[in-house]
C-alpha positions as CSV (number, residue, x, y, z in Angstrom):
1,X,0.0,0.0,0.0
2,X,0.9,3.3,-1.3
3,X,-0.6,6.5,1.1
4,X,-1.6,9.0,-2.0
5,X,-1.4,11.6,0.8
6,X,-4.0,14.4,1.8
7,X,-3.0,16.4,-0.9
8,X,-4.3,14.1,-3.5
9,X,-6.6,12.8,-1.7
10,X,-8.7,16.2,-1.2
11,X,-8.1,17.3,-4.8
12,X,-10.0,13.9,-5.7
13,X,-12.1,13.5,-3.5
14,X,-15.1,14.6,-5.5
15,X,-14.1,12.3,-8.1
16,X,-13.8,9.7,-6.1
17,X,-17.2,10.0,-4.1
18,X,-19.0,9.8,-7.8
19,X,-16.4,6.8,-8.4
20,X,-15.1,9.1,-11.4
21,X,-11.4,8.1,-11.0
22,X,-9.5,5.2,-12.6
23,X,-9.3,1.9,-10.4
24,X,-5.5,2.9,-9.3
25,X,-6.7,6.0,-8.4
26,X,-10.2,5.0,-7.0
27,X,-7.7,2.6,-4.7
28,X,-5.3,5.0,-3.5
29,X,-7.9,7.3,-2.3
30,X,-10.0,4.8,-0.4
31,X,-6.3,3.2,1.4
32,X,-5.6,7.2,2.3
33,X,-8.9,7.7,3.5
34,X,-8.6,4.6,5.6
35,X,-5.6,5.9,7.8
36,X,-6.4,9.6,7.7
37,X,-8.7,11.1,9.6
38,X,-9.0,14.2,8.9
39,X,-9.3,13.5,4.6
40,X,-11.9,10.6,6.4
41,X,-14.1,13.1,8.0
42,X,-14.1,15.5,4.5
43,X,-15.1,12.4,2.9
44,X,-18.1,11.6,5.3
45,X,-19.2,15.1,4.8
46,X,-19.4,14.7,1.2
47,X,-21.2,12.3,0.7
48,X,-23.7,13.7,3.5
49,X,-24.1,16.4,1.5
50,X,-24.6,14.1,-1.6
51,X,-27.1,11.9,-0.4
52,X,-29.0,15.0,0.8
53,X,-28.8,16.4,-2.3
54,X,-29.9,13.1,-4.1
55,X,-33.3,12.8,-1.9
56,X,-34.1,16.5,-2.0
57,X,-34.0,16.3,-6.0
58,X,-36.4,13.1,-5.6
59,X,-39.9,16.0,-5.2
60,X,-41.8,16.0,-7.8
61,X,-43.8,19.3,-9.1
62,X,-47.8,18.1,-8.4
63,X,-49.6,16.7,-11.6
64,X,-51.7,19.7,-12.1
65,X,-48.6,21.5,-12.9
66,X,-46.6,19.5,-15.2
67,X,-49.9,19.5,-17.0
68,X,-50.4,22.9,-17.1
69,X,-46.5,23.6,-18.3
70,X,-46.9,20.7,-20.7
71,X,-50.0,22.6,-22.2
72,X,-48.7,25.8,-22.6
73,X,-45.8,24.4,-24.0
74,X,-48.2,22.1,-27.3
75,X,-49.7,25.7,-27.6
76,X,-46.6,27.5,-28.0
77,X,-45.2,24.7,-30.5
């Protein structure tokens, strides 16, 4: 095992929470993030954030309203 360091680790960490990053890289971020608390903690937070993010986009606009939009929108066309 390799550390990546913090450095590295917190300039992909967004990458890596969307599991954008090569497998090498995907596997030197998770071993740094297993020793390091600190780059740990950033990553918890993230994907805190994330998830909230993820289940406040899940609302749906009521049916009246994407009918209404939808409407307009054939009249417009």
């Amino acid at each position: 095992m390799t550390d990546c360091g913090c450095d590295k680790a917190k300039a992909e960490l967004e990458e890596f929470l969307h599991r954008e990053l090569s497998d090498d890289d995907f596997r030197d971020v998770s071993e740094h993030l297993e020793s390091c608390v600190d780059c740990e903690t950033e990553a918890t937070v993230g994907l805190t954030l994330m998830q909230k993010v993820r289940s406040a986009c899940q609302e749906k606009a009521p049916e009246e309203l994407r009918e209404a939009i939808l409407a307009r929108l054939s009249a417009h066309a």
